[in-house]
C-alpha positions in Angstrom: 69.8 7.8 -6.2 70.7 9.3 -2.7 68.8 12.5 -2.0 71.0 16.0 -3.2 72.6 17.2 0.2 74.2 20.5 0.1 76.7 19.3 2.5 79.0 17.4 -0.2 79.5 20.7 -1.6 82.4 21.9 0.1 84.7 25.2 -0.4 87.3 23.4 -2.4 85.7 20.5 -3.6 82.7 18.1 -3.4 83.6 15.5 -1.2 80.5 12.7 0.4 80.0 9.5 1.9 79.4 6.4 -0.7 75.4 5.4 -0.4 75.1 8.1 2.5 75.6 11.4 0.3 77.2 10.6 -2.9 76.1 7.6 -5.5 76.4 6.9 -9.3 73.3 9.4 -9.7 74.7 12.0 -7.8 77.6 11.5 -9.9 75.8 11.8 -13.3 74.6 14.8 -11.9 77.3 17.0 -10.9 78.7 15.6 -14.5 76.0 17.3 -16.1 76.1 20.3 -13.9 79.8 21.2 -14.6 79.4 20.4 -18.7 77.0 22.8 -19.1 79.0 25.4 -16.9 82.3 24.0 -18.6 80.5 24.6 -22.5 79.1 28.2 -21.0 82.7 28.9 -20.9 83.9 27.7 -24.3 84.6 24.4 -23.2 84.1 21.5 -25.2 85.9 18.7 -23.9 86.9 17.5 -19.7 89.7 15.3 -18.5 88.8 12.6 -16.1 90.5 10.3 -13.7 90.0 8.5 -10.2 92.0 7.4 -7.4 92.4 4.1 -6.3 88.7 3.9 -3.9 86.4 0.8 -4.5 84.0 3.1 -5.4 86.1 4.8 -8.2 85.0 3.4 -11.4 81.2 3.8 -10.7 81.2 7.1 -9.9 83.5 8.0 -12.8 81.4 6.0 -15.3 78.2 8.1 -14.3 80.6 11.3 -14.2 81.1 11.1 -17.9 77.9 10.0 -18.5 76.8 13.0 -17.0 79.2 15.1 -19.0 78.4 13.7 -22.6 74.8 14.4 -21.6 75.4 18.1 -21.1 77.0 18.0 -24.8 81.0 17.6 -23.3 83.7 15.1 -24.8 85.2 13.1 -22.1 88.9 12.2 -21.9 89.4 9.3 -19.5 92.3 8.8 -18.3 91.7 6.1 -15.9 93.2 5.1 -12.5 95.8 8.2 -12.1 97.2 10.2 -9.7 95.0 14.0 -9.0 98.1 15.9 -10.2 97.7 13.8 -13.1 94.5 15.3 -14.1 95.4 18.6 -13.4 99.0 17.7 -16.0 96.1 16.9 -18.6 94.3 20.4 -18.3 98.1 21.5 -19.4 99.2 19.2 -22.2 95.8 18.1 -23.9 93.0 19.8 -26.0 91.3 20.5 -22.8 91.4 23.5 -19.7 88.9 21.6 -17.7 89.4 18.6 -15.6 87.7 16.3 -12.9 89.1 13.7 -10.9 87.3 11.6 -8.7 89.3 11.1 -5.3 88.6 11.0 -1.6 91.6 12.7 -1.2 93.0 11.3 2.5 89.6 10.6 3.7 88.2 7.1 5.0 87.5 4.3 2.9 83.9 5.0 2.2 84.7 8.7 1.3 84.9 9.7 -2.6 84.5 13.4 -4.3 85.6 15.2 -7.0 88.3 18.1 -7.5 87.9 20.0 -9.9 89.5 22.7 -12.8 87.7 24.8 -15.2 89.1 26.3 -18.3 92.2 26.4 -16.4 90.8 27.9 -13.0 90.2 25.7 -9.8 87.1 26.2 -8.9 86.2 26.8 -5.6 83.0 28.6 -3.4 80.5 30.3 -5.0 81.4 28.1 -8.1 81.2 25.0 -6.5 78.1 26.0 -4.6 76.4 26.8 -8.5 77.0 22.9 -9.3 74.8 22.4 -6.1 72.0 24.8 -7.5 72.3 23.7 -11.4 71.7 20.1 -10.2 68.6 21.4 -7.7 67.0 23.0 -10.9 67.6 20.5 -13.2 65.0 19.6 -15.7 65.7 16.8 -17.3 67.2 17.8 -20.8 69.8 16.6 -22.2 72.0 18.0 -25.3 71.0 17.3 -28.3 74.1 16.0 -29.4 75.9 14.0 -26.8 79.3 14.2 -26.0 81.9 11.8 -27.4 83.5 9.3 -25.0 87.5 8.3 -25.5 90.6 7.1 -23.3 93.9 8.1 -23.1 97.2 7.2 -21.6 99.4 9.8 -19.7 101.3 7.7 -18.0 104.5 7.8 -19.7 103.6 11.5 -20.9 103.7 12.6 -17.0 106.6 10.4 -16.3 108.8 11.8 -18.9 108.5 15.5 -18.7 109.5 15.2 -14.7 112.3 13.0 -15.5 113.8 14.8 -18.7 114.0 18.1 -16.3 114.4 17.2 -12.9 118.1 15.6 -12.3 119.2 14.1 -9.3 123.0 14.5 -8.5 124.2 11.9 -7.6 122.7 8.0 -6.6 120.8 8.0 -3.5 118.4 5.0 -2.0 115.1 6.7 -0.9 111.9 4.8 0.9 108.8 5.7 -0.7 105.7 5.0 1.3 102.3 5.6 -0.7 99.8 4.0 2.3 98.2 1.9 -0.2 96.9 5.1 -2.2 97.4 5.6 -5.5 100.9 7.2 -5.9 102.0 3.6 -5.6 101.4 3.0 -9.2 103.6 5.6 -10.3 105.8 7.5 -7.5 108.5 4.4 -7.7 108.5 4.4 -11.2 109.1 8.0 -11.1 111.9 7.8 -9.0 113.9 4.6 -10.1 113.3 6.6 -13.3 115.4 9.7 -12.1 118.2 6.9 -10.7 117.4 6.5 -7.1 117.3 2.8 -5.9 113.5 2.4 -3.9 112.5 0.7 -1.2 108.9 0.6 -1.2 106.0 0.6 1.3 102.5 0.1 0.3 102.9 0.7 -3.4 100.5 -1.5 -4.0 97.1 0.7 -4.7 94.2 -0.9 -2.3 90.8 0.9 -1.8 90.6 -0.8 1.9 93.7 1.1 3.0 94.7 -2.0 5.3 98.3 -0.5 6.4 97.8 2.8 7.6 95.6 6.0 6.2 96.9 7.6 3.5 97.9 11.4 5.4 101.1 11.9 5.8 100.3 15.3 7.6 99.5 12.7 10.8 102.9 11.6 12.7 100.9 8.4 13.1 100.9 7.1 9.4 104.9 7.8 9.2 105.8 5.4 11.7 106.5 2.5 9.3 108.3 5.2 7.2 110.5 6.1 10.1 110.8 2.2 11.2 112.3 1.2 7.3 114.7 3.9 7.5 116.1 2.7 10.8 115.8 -1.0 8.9 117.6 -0.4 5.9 120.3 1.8 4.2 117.8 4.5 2.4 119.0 8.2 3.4 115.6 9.8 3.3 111.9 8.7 2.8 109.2 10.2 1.4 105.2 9.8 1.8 102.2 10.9 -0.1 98.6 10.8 0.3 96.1 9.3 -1.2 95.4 11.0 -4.3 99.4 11.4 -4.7 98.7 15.8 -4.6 100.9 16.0 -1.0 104.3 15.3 0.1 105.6 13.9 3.7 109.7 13.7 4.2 111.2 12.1 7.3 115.1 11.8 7.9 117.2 9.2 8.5 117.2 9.6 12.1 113.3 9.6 12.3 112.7 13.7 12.2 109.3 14.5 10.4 110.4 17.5 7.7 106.9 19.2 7.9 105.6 21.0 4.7 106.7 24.7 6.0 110.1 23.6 6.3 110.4 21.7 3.4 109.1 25.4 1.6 112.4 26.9 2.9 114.5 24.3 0.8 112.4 24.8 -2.2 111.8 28.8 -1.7 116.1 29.2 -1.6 116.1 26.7 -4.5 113.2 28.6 -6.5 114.6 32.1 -5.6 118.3 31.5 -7.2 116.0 31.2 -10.5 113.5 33.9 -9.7 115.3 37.0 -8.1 113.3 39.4 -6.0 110.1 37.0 -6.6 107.0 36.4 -4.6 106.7 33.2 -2.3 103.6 32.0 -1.5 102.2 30.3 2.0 99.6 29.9 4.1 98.6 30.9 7.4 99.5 27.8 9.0 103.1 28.3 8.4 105.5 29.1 11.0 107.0 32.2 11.7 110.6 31.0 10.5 109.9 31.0 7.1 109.2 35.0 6.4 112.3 36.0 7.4 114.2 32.6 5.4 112.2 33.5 1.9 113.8 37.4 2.6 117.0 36.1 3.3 117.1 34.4 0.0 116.3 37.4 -1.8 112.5 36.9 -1.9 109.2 38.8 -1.0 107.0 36.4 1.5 103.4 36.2 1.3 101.0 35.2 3.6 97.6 33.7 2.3 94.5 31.8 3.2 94.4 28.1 3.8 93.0 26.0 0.6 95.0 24.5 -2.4 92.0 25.9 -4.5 92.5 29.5 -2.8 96.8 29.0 -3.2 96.3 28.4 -7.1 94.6 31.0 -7.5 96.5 33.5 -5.8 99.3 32.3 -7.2 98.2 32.6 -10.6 97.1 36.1 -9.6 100.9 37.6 -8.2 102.9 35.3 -10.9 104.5 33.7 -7.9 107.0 30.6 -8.9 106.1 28.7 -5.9 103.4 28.5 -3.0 103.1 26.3 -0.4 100.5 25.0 2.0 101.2 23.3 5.8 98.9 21.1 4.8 101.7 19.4 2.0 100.0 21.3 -1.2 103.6 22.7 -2.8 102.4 24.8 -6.1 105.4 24.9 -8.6 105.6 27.7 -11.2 108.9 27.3 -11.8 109.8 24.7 -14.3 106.3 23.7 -13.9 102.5 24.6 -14.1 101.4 25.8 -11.0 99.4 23.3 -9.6 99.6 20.9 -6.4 101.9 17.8 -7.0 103.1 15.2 -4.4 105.2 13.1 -7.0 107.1 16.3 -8.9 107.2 18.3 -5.3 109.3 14.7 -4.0 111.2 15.1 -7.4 112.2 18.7 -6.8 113.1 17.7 -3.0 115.8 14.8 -4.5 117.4 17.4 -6.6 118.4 19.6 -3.5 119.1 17.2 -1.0 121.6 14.7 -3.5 123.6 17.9 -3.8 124.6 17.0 -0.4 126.4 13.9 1.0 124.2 13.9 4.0 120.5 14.8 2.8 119.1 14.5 6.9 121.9 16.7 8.1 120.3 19.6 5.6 117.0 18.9 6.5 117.6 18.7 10.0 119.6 22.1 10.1 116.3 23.9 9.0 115.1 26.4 11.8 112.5 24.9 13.9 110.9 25.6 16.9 108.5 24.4 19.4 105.1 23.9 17.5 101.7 21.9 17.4 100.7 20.1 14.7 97.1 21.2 13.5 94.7 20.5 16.2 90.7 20.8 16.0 87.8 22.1 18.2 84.7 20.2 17.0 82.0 22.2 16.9 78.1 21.9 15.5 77.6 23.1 11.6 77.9 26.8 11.8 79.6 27.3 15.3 83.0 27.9 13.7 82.0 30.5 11.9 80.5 32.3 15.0 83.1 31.3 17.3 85.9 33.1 14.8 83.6 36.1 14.4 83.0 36.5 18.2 86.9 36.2 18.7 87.7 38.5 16.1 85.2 41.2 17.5 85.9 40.6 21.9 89.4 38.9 22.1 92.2 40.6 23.3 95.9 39.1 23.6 97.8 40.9 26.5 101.3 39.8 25.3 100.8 40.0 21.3 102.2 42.2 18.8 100.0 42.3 16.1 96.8 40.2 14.9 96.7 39.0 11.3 92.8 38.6 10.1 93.8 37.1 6.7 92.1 33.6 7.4 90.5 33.5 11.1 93.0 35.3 13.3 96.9 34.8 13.1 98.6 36.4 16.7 102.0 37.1 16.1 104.1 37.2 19.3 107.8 38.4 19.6 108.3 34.7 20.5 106.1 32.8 18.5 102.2 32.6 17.1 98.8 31.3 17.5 95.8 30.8 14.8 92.5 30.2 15.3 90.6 29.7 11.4 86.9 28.3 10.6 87.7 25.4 8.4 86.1 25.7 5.4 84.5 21.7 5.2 84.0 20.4 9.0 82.7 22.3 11.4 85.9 22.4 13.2 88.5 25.5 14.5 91.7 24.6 13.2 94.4 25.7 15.6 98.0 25.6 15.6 100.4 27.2 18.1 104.0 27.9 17.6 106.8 29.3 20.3 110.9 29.7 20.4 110.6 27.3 23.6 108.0 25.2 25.2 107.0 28.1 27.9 106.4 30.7 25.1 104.1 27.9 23.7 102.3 27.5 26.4 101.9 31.2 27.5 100.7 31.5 23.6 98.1 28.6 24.2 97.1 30.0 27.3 96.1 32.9 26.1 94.0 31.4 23.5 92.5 28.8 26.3 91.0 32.1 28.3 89.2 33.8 25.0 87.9 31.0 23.1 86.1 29.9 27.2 84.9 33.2 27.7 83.4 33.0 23.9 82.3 29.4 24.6 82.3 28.1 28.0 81.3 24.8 27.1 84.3 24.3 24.1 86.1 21.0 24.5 89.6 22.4 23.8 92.2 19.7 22.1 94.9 21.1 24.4 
């Protein structure tokens, strides 16, 4: 077994490199770790499933291992997508639930996400996992827990397309970047009527096209290229565990995930009256005023899908949405991250319209970065963010938001600066009604994060 490092344990997840950090005996472990805190809360049985990594059925093997020894029941359901997992905790004898993905990371990445008795768990509860395993002393229940399979396939499939309707025919291309939406994201949709053109369906571990992000303008480019090729109206991308969405138009424009909120928010709020929408910090400034527009009450939260869900379940909010591509559907759903449905949901708006990219495209928008990161050494985004928050001033800002790192609002656009919560990176993002307000805004960051650290190698 690899030695325990407290680095695989991250804020929303555990998430380590195969034979580096994480192994079959790290696996068995953390299995163990989360039974016994799973049967502490009533729970007798946990849901598994894995992506489509090389490593997958290993770790999952010694994962349920690890879970019968703490005295749990397993339910496998196999090679599935995360949201998947998460459908389980809703529809079978179970709250809890662990998939074993890598999520978008490289090749020899693989962790595990996580829900107990219906909560993701996230922080100090993930950080207990670390501590249960440290202490461990070798017992195991008396009476282990029972091992069985199940297939939700057709389950998962069905409930999205008995409710979700498309209105009228439409071609789509669905590129899944090898991951493993492929084995079920063109079922789904030739299963609501749409005619597919596919891209990488077929699940590989090795990832030989293109990584499975679509949150990178880099991995749409064969998206954007069979659009151009063929007569689809509108394409759509996931990652690699099949929880995030990426839509491009016909004519090549990338729909990012806080526009694509605007369509569902309007579509959510002729349901849901007067109701709470949910997003992140990330998000530009354009959506606020289009949620209160459409009769809604925006909300600004912290960046995590573990962080989102639980907000969300907090307020009673119908929908939440992360930059990132984490849409959270209450309505007409169960509130947690899903790619698949969230590309479902999309279809049922834009056939309403003969020309889907003309909608899209119409969305407000304005001049913007996508994430960028300052690489730092373990800890120094932490202190970097704290130094800011106490000595930086912005001459031309109207208010600072502290929510998650610091949000400046300008009359003409924003800047963030957050502490991600599993690199030791500063996420930044800029956003400004024209390219000189975006660079006045970045300037301005430039001069406080250099006079906090002279020596930061800024990515713009």
């Amino acid at each position: 077994m690899v030695a325990l490092s407290k680095t695989i344990f991250k804020a929303y997840d555990i998430r380590g490199v195969i034979d580096k950090t994480l192994d079959e005996g790290i696996a068995r472990h953390i299995g163990r770790a989360f039974g016994a805190a799973a049967l502490a809360k009533g729970e007798r049985k946990v849901v598994i499933g894995r992506d489509g990594r090389l490593s997958g059925p290993g770790l999952t093997a010694a994962l349920a291992e690890g879970l019968r020894d703490a005295g749990v029941d397993v339910i496998d359901l196999g090679m599935v997508a995360t949201p998947m997992v998460y459908f389980g905790t809703n529809v079978l004898d179970t709250r809890s639930g662990i998939m074993v993905t890598g999520s978008h990371n490289p090749p020899d990445y693989n962790g595990f996400k996580m829900v107990m008795a219906g909560e993701a768990i996230y922080g100090d509860a993930i950080l207990a996992l670390h501590d249960s395993i440290a202490s461990y002393d070798g017992k195991v229940a008396e009476q282990r827990g029972a091992y069985g399979t199940h297939d939700i396939r057709s389950a998962y499939l069905e409930r999205i397309i008995g409710d979700v309707k498309i209105a009228r025919p439409i071609k789509i291309a669905v590129d899944c970047g090898n991951g493993v939406a492929g084995a079920f994201a063109p079922d789904l949709f030739r299963g609501m009527g749409c005619e597919v053109v596919e891209l990488f369906c077929e699940v590989d571990g090795h990832f030989p096209n293109h990584h499975p992000d679509p949150a990178h303008p880099e991995n749409l480019q064969d998206l954007i290229k069979a659009l151009q090729d063929t007569d689809a109206e509108i394409g759509l991308a996931f990652d690699g565990d099949g929880d995030r969405l990426g839509i491009v138009t016909k004519d090549g424009q990338i729909i990012f995930p806080d526009r694509q909120m605007m369509l569902f928010a309007g579509d959510v709020l002729s349901r849901n009256p007067g109701a709470e929408i949910l997003y992140d910090v990330k998000c530009t400034r354009h959506l606020a005023p289009w949620i209160e527009k459409h009769g809604g009450k925006p909300l600004m939260w912290k960046t995590g899908h573990s962080l989102v869900k639980a907000k969300l379940k907090e307020t009673g909010s119908p929908l939440g949405g992360e930059m990132s591509g984490h849409i959270f559907f209450k309505d007409r759903w169960y509130g947690f991250d899903d790619g698949l449905y969230a590309g479902a949901r999309m279809l049922e708006i834009l056939t309403k319209e003969q020309d889907p990219s003309a909608l899209l495209n119409s969305l407000p928008i304005a001049s913007s970065t996508p994430e960028l990161h300052l690489h730092l050494k373990e800890g120094e985004n932490f202190a970097l963010i704290d130094s800011l928050r106490a000595n930086a001033t912005f001459p031309t800002s109207e208010k600072i938001n502290p929510i998650d790192g610091l949000r400046v609002e300008y009359p003409d656009g924003f800047g963030l600066a957050r502490s991600s919560n599993t690199t030791p990176v500063v996420v930044l993002r800029f956003e400004g009604e024209n390219p000189e307000a975006l660079a006045r805004i970045q300037g301005e960051f430039k001069k406080v994060i250099l006079a906090a650290k002279p020596d930061a190698e800024l990515p713009f």
